[in-house]
C-alpha positions as CSV (number, residue, x, y, z in Angstrom):
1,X,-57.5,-104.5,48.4
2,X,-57.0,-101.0,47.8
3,X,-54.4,-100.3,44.7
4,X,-53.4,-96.4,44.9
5,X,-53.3,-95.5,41.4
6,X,-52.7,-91.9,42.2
7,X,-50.0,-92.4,44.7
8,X,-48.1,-94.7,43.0
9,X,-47.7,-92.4,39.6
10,X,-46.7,-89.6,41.6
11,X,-43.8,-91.3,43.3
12,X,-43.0,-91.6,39.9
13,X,-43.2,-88.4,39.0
14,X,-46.4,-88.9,37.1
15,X,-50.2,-88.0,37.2
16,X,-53.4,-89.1,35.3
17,X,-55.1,-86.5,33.2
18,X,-58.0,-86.5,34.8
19,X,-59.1,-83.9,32.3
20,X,-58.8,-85.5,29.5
21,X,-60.3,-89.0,30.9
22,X,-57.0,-90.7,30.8
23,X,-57.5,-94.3,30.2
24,X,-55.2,-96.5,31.7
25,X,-54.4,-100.5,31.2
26,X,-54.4,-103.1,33.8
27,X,-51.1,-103.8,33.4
28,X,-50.9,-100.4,35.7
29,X,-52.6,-102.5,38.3
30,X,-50.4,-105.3,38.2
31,X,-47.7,-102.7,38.5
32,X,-49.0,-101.2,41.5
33,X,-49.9,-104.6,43.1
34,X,-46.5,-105.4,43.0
35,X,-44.9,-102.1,43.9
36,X,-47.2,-102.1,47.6
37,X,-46.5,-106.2,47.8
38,X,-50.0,-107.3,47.6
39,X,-50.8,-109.6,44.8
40,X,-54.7,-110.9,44.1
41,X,-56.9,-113.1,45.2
42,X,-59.8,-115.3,43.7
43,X,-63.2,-113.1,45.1
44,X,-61.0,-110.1,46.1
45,X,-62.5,-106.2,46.2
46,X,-60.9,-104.3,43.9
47,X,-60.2,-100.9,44.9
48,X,-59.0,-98.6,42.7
49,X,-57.5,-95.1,44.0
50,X,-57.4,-92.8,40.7
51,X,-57.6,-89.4,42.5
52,X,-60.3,-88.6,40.2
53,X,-62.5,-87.4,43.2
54,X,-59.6,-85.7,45.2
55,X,-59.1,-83.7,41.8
56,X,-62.8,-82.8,41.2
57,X,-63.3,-81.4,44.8
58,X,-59.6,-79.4,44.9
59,X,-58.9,-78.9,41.4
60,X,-61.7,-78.5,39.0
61,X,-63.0,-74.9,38.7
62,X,-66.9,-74.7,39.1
63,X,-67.7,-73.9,35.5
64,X,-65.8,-77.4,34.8
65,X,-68.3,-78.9,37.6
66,X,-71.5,-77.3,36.1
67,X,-70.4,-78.8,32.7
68,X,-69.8,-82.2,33.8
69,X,-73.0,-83.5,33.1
70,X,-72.7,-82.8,29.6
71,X,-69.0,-83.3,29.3
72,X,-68.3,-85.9,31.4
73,X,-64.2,-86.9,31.8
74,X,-63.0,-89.5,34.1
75,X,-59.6,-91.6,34.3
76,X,-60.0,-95.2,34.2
77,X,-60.0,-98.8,33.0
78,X,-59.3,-98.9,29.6
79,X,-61.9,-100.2,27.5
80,X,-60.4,-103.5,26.0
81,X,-60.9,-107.4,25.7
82,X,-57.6,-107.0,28.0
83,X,-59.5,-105.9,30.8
84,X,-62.3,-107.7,30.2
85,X,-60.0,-110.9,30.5
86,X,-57.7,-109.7,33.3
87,X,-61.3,-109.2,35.9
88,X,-62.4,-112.4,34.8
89,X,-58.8,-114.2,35.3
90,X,-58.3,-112.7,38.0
91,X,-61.9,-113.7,40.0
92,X,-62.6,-110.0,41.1
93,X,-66.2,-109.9,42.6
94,X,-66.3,-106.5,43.0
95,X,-64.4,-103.2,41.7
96,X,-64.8,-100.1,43.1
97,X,-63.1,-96.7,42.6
98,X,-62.8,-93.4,43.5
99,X,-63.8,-92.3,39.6
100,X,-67.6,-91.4,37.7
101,X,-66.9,-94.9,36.0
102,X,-64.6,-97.3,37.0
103,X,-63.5,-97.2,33.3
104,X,-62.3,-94.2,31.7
105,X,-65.3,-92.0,30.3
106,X,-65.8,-90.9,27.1
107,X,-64.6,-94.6,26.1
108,X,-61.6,-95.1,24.1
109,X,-62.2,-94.6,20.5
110,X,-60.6,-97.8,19.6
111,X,-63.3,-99.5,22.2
112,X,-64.3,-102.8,21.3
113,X,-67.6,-102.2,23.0
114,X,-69.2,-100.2,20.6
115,X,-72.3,-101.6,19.1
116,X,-73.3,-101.7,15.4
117,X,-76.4,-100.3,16.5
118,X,-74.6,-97.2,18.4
119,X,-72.4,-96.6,15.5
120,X,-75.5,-96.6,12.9
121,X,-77.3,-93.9,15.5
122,X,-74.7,-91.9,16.3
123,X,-75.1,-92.7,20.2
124,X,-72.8,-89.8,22.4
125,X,-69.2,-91.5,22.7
126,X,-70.1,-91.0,27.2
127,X,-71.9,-94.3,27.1
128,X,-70.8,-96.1,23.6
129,X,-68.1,-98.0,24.2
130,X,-68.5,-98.8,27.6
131,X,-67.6,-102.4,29.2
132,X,-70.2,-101.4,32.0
133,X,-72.3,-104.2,30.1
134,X,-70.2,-106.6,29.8
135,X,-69.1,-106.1,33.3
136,X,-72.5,-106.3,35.0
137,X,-74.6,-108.0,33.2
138,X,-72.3,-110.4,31.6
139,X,-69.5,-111.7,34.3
140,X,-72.0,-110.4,37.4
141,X,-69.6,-107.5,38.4
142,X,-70.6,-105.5,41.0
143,X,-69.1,-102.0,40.6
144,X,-68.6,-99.3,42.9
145,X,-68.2,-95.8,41.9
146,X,-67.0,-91.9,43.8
147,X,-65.5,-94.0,46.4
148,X,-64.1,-91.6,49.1
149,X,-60.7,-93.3,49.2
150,X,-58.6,-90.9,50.9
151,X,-58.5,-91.2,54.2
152,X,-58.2,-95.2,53.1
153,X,-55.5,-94.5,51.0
154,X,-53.7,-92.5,53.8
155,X,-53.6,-95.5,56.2
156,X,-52.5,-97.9,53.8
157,X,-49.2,-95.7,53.1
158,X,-48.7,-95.0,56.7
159,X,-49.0,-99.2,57.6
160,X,-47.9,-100.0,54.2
161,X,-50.9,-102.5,54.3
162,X,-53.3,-102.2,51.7
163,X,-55.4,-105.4,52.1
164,X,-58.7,-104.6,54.5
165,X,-61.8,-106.1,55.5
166,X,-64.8,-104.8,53.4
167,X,-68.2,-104.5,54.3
168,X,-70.9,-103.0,52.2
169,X,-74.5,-103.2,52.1
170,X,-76.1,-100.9,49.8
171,X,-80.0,-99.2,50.7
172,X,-82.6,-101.1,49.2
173,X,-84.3,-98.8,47.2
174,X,-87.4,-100.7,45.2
175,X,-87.0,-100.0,41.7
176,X,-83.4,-98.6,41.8
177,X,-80.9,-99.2,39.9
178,X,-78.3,-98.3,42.0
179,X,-77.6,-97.4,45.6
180,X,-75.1,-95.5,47.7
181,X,-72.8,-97.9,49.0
182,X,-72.7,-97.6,52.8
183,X,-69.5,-99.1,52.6
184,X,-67.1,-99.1,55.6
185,X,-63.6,-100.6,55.7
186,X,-61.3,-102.5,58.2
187,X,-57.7,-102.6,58.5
């Protein structure tokens, strides 16, 4: 099920910093699940529209591109036992989104995630803090992430369905840790 973050907030007048790395809580998705008139499922794909990529392609200049790698800033999930809770409760298998994280990045300073260890050493706030752990190796959350979700996201406002079939089956690379997605969806 795609929820259209972006879309949603600007009906409302609103829009995510993306340059500050806006983190957001899930009760946003809630929001937004009821707004389209979708509600979730045990095992759904979670699908999150941001506009994180739209903005990076159309709005970032390219001396904010060249600096990303070092000074990384992306909307998303914010970093809390809240989330953490509201995945689990709600059975997602999978979450994908059209952001560098799936969860804002830098984390939240207030992240619960933060290690003793990464405190004691300093470790850069881009990956201290993160629930990608807990996510993944934890609750066996699969997590997608620079999802092109546009033209997605176009056809579910046009139908006003946002519920698809999803198939993905990502390249087996030997010794990888990731994979593009080769994702395709359905409606």
């Amino acid at each position: 099920m795609l929820i259209d973050i972006e879309r949603y907030l600007s009906q409302g007048g609103r829009k995510l910093d993306h340059r500050a790395g806006e983190a957001f809580p899930v009760s946003l998705l809630d929001d937004v699940a009821a707004a389209q008139g979708v509600r979730f499922m045990p095992g759904d794909i979670l699908l999150m529209r941001t506009g994180w990529l739209a903005f990076y392609f159309n709005e970032m200049t390219e001396g904010e591109r060249v600096l990303l790698p070092t000074a990384l800033k992306s909307t998303g999930l914010l970093q809390s036992r809240e989330t953490v809770a509201w995945l689990w409760d709600h059975r997602i298998s999978v979450g994908a989104s059209d952001n560098a994280g799936f969860e804002a990045i830098p984390s939240v300073a207030q992240s619960p995630f933060v290690s003793k260890q990464d405190k004691a050493a300093g470790v850069d706030p881009i990956h201290a803090g993160l629930m990608h752990p807990t996510l993944i190796a934890l609750m066996g959350l699969c997590i997608g992430e620079l999802w092109d979700l546009e033209a997605l996201a176009a056809d579910c406002s046009a139908t006003g369905v946002y519920e698809c079939m999803l198939s993905c089956k990502p390249m087996n690379i030997t010794g990888g840790v990731g994979s593009p997605a080769n994702a395709i969806a359905i409606l």
